[in-house]
C-alpha positions as CSV (number, residue, x, y, z in Angstrom):
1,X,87.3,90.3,99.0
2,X,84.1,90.3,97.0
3,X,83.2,88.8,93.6
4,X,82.4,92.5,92.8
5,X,85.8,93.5,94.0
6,X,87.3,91.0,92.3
7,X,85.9,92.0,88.8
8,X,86.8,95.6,89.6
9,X,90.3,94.6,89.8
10,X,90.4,92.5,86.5
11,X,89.0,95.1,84.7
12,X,91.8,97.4,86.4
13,X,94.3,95.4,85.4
14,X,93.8,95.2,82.0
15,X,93.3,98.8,81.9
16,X,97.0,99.3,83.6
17,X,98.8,97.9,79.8
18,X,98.0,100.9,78.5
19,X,98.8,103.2,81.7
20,X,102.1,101.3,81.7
21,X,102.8,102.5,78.0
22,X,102.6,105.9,78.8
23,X,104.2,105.6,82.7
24,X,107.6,106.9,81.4
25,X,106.3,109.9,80.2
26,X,105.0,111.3,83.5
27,X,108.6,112.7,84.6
28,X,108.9,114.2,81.1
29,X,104.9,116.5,81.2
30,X,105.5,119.4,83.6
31,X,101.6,119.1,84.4
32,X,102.1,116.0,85.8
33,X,103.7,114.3,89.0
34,X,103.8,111.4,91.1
35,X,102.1,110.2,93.8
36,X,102.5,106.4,95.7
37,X,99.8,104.4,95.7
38,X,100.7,101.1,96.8
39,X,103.5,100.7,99.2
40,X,103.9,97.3,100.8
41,X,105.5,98.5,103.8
42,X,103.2,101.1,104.7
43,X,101.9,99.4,107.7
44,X,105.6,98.2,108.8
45,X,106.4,99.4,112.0
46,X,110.2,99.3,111.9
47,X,111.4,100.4,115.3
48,X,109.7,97.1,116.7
49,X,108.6,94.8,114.1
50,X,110.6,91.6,114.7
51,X,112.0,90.3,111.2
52,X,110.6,86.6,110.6
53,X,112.6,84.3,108.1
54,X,110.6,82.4,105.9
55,X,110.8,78.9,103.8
56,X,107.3,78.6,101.6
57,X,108.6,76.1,99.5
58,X,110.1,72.7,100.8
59,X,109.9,69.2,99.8
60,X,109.8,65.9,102.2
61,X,109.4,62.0,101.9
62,X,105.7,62.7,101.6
63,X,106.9,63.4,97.9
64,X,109.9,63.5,95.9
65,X,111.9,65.2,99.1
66,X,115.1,62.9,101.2
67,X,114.2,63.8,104.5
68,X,111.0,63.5,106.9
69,X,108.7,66.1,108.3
70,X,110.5,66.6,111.5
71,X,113.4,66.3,110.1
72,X,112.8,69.1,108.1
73,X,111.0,71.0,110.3
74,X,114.2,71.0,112.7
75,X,116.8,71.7,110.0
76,X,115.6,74.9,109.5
77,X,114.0,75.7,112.9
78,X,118.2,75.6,114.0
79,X,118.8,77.5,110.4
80,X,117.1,80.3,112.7
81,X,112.9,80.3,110.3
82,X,110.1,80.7,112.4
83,X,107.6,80.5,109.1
84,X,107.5,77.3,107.3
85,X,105.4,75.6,104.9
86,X,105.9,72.0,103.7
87,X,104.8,72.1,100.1
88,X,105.0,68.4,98.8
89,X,103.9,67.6,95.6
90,X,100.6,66.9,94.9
91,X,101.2,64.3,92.2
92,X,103.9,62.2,94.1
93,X,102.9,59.5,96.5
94,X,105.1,59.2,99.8
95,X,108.1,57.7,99.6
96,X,108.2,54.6,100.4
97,X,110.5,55.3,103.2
98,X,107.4,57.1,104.7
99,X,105.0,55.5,107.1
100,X,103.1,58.7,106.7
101,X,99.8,59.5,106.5
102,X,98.6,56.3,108.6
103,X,95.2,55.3,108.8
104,X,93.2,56.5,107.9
105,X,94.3,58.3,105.2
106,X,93.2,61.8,104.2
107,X,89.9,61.8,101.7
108,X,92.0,63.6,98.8
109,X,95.5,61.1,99.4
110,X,97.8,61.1,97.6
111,X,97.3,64.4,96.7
112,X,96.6,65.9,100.9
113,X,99.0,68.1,101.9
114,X,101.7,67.1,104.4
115,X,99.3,69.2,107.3
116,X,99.3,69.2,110.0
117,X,102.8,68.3,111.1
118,X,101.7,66.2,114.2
119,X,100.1,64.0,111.8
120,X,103.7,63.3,110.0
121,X,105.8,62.3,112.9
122,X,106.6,65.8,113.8
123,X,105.6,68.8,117.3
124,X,103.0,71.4,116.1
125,X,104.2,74.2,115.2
126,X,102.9,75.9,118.3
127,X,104.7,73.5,120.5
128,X,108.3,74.5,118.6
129,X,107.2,78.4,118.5
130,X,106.7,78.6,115.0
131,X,104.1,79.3,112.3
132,X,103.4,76.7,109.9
133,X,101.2,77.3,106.7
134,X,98.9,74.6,105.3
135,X,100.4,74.4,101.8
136,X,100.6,71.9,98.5
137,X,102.5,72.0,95.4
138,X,100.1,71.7,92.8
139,X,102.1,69.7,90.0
140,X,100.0,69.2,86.5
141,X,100.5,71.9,83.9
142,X,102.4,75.1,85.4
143,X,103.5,74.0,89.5
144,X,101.9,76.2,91.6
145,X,101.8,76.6,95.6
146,X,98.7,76.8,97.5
147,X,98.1,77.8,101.1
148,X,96.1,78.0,103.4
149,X,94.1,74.9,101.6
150,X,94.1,71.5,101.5
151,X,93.5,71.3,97.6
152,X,95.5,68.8,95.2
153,X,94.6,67.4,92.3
154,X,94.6,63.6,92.1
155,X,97.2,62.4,89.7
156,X,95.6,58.6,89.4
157,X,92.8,60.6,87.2
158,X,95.3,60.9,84.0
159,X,97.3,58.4,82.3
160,X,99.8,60.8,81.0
161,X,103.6,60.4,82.0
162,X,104.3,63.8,82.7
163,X,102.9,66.0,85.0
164,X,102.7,69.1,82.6
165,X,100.4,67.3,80.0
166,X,97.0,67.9,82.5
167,X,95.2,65.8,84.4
168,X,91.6,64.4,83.8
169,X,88.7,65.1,86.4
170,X,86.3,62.1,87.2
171,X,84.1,63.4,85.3
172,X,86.7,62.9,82.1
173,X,87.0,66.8,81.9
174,X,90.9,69.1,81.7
175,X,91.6,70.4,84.5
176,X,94.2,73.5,83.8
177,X,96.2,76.2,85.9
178,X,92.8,78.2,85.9
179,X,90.3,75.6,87.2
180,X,93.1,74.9,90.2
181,X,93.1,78.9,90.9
182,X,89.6,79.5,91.0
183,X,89.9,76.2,93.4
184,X,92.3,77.2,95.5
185,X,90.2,80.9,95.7
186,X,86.9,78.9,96.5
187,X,88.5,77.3,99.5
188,X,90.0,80.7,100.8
189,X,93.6,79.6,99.9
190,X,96.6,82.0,98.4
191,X,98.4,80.9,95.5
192,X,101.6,81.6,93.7
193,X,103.3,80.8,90.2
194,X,106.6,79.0,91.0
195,X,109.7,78.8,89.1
196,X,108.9,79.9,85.6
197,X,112.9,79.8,84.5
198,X,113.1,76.3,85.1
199,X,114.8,75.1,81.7
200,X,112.6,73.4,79.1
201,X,114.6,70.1,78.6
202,X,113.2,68.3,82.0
203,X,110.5,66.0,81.5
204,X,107.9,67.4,83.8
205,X,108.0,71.1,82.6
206,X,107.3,73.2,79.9
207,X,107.8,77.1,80.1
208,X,105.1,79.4,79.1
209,X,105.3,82.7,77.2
210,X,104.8,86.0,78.6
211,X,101.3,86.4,77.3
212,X,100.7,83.3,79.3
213,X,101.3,85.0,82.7
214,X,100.0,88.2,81.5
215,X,96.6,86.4,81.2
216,X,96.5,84.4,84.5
217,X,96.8,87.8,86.3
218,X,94.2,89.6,84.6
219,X,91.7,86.7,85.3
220,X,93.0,86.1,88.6
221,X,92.2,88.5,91.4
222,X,95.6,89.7,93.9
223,X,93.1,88.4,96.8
224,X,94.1,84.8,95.8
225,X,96.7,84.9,92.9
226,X,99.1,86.8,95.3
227,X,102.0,86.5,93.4
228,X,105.6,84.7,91.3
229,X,108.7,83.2,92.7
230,X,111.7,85.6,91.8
231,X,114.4,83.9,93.6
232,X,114.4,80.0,93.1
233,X,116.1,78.9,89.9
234,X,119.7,78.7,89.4
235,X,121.8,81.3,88.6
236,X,121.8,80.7,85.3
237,X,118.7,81.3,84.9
238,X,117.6,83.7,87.4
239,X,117.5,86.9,84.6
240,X,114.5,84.7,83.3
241,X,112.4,85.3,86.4
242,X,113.8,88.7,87.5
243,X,113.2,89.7,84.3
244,X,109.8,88.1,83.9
245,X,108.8,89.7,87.1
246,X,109.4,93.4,86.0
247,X,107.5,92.9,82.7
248,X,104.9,92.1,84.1
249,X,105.0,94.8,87.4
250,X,105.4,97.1,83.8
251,X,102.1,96.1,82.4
252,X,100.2,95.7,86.1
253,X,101.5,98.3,88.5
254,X,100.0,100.2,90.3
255,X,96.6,98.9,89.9
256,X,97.3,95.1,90.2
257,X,100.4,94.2,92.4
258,X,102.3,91.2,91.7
259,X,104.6,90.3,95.0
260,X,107.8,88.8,94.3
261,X,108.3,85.5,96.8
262,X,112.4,83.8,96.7
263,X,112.3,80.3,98.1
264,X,114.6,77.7,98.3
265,X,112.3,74.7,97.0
266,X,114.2,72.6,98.9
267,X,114.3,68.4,98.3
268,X,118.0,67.7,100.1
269,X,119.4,69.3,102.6
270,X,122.7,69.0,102.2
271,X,121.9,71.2,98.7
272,X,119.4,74.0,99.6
273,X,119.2,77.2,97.9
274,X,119.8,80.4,100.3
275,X,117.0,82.2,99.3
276,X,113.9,82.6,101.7
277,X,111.3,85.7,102.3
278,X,111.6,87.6,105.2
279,X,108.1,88.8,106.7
280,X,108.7,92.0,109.2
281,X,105.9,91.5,112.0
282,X,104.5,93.1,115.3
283,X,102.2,90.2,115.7
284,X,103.2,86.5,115.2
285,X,100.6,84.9,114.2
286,X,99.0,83.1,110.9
287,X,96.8,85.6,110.5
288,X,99.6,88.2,110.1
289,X,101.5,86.1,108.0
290,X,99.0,85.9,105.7
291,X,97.7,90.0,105.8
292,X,101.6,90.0,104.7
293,X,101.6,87.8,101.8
294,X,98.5,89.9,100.6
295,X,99.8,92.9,101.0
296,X,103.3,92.4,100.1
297,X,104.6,93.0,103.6
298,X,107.9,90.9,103.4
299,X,111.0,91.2,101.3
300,X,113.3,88.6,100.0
301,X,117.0,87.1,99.9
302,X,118.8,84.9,97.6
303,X,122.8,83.7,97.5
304,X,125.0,82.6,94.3
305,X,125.4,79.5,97.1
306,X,124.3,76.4,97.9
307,X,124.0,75.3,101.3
308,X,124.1,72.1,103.8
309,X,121.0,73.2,106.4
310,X,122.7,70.7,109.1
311,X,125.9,71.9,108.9
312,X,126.7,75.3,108.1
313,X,124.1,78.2,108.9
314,X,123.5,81.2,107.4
315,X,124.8,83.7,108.8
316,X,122.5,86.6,108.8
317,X,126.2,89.3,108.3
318,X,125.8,88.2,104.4
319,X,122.7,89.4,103.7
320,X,122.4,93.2,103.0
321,X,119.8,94.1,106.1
322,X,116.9,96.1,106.1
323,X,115.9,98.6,109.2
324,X,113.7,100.9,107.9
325,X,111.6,102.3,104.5
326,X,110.2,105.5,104.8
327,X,108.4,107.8,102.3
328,X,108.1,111.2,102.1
329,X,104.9,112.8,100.3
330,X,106.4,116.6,101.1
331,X,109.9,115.9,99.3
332,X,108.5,113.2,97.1
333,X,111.4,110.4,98.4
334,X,111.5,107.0,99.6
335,X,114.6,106.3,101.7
336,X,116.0,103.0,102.6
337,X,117.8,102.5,105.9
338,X,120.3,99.4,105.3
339,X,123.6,98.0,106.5
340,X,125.9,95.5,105.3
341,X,125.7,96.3,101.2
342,X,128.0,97.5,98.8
343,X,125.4,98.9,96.1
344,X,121.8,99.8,96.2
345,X,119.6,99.9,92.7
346,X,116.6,101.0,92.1
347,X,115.0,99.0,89.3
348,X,111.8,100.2,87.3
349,X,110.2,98.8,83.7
350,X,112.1,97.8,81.2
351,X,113.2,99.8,78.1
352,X,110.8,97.5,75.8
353,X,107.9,95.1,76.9
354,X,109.1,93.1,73.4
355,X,110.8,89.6,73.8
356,X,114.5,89.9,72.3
357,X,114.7,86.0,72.4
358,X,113.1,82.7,72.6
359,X,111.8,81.8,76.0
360,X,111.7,78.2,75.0
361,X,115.6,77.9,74.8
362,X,117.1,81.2,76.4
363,X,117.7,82.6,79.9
364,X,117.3,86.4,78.8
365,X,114.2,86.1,76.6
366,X,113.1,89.9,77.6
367,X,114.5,93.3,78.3
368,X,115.9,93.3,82.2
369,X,114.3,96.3,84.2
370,X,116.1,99.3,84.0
371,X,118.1,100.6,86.9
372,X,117.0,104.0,87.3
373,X,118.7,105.5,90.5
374,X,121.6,104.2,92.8
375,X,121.6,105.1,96.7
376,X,119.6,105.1,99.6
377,X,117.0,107.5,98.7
378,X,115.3,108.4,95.4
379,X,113.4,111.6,94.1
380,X,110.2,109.9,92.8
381,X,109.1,112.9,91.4
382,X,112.5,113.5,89.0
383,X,113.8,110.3,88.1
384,X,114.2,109.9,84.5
385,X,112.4,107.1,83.1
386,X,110.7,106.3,86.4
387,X,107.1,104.2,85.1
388,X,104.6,102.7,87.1
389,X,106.6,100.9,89.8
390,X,110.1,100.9,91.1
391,X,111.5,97.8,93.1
392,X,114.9,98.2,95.3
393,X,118.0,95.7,95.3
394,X,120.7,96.0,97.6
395,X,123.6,93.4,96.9
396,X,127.0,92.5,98.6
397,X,129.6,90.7,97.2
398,X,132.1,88.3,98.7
399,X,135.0,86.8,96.4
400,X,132.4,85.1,93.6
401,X,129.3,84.7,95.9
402,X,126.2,87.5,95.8
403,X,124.1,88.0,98.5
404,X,120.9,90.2,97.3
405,X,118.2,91.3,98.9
406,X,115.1,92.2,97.0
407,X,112.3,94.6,97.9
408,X,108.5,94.1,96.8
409,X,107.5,97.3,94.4
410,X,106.0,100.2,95.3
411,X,103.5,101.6,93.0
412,X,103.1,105.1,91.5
413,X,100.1,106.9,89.8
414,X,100.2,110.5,87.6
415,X,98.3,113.1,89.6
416,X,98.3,117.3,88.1
């Protein structure tokens, strides 16, 4: 995308607050209806498209993972992913367990990524049929992953303890979340914000208000700042991200789509999250992969469960599965054809875009989205308080355990 595109969407962006403000109104004016603009799926050919499972965010000895590259790579490769990217943290050196990177080194160790795999003990990911994505955990200030670049700030440049206090250039100057974004843009890389609900009291993380991410995506462009990890936390505090992620699809949507990403961040495992992205593809390739992360062209999964990779799979009956999304313009519907869920919700903004608590010190600092419909297919056009976006969650339940699976939002815009 252009720099002139890019600007166009900034000033877009902001200009969708005050469109989100009015969004629940539409239903309400007879004069008005609406019409979707942005619909992730759109290009999804469901009949055919083969449904890829995907781990973005996964830890190894290169950094403060347990296990080695191949090892890794194998674990889930049985686990039944075909997308992988091994995200080590760019302000950890190996392990010393690690005989990895040998000489000679990358120019940018300790902060390289762990890319490409053959270099790290294990097959490429064309020899093992799968796709892997260049990618880095970018560590000082908020964590961020990067793809498709090799970018990582060195952490012998700062002399602070923990990671969220910055990091000094060589030229003695702060380097901050924006300086690694516009980075990660200049070398044709993707980024997303990672766990924001991780709790305040650990050493190497501070959480950020809401204005905080409101202001990274209007200065960041969706061509490179593609999007926030929904499912990754805890469940304690996963109404913190969910909840983050609708206020801000309230104050962006339609005109600046945020995708929601669930990842496992996996360091051990005998203790990995089940949550992962699944990206439905006709072609498997990197190049699709990444179209889809763009575009929103995946959806996502999390458990209430943890999980040992090596010894019991995931069985894919758990999940709620997707076979098809289809809009109709005529009747003003979008229909979701699923199986294996007790309850599909359709989830739009939330009754008030003001905090109700702290976000330093509680898991629910803002209003949840609203559910505004249950069942397969919704009337777009007279839902009450329908605004700017709707996102679908189908969830089944088994004894305590959830298993959810998670849409990306489809966009609407008022049209007489």
């Amino acid at each position: 995308m252009s720099r002139f595109r890019r600007s166009i969407w900034i000033v877009l962006a902001g200009l969708c607050i005050g469109i989100a403000a009015v969004a629940g109104g539409w239903a309400a004016d007879a004069e008005w209806a609406r019409t979707v603009v942005v619909n992730p799926y759109e290009n999804v050919n469901w009949e055919t498209a083969q449904h890829h499972k995907a781990a973005l965010h996964l830890h190894t000895l290169q950094s403060d993972g347990r296990h080695p590259a191949a090892e890794v790579v194998a674990a889930y490769r049985e686990a039944g992913f075909t997308i992988l990217s091994l995200t080590d943290h760019d302000w950890n050196r190996p392990n010393a367990a690690s005989p990895y990177p040998k000489e000679p080194r990358p120019d940018n160790f300790p902060a390289n990524p762990t890319w490409p795999w053959s270099d790290y003990g294990c097959a490429s990911p064309e020899e093992l049929g799968m796709i892997g994505i260049q990618g880095n955990e970018l560590t000082f200030r908020h964590h961020i992953n990067s793809y498709f670049s090799d970018y990582g700030a060195w952490y012998e440049r700062t002399g602070r303890s923990a990671p969220y206090g910055g990091i000094v250039d060589a030229e003695g100057n702060e380097v901050w979340e924006d300086d690694q974004l516009v980075t990660i843009r200049d070398k044709n890389g993707l980024a997303i914000l990672n766990h924001p609900g991780v709790l305040d009291k650990n050493a190497w993380w501070e959480r950020k208000p809401l204005p905080w991410y409101v202001e990274r995506y209007e200065k960041h462009g969706p061509d490179y700042l593609v999007g926030i990890e929904v499912a990754n936390c805890s469940p304690e505090t996963e109404k913190y991200d969910e909840g983050l992620w609708d206020q801000l699809l309230a104050r962006f949507m339609p005109h600046r789509p945020i995708w929601g990403f669930g990842t496992d961040d996996m360091h051990a495992l005998d203790n990995a999250r089940e949550s992962h992205s699944v990206f439905p593809l006709d072609e498997f390739n990197e190049a699709a992969v990444r179209e889809a992360m763009e575009s929103g062209r995946f959806y996502f999964r999390k458990s209430s469960r943890r999980n040992d990779l090596r010894e019991r799979r995931p069985p894919e009956e758990l999940f709620p599965l997707i076979k098809a999304i289809r809009i109709d313009a005529e009747a003003g519907t979008i229909t979701i054809d699923a199986s294996n869920y007790g309850t599909i919700k359709w989830i739009s903004s939330p009754k008030s875009l003001e905090p109700v608590a702290d976000y330093r010190t509680s898991d629910e600092p803002w209003p949840l989205g609203r559910v505004v419909h249950e069942g397969k297919t919704l009337n777009y056009r007279n839902t009450p308080n329908l605004g700017s976006y709707v996102r679908i969650e189908l969830e089944r339940r088994e004894g305590e355990d959830r298993f959810r699976t998670f849409t990306n939002p489809f966009g609407f815009a008022p049209v007489r």
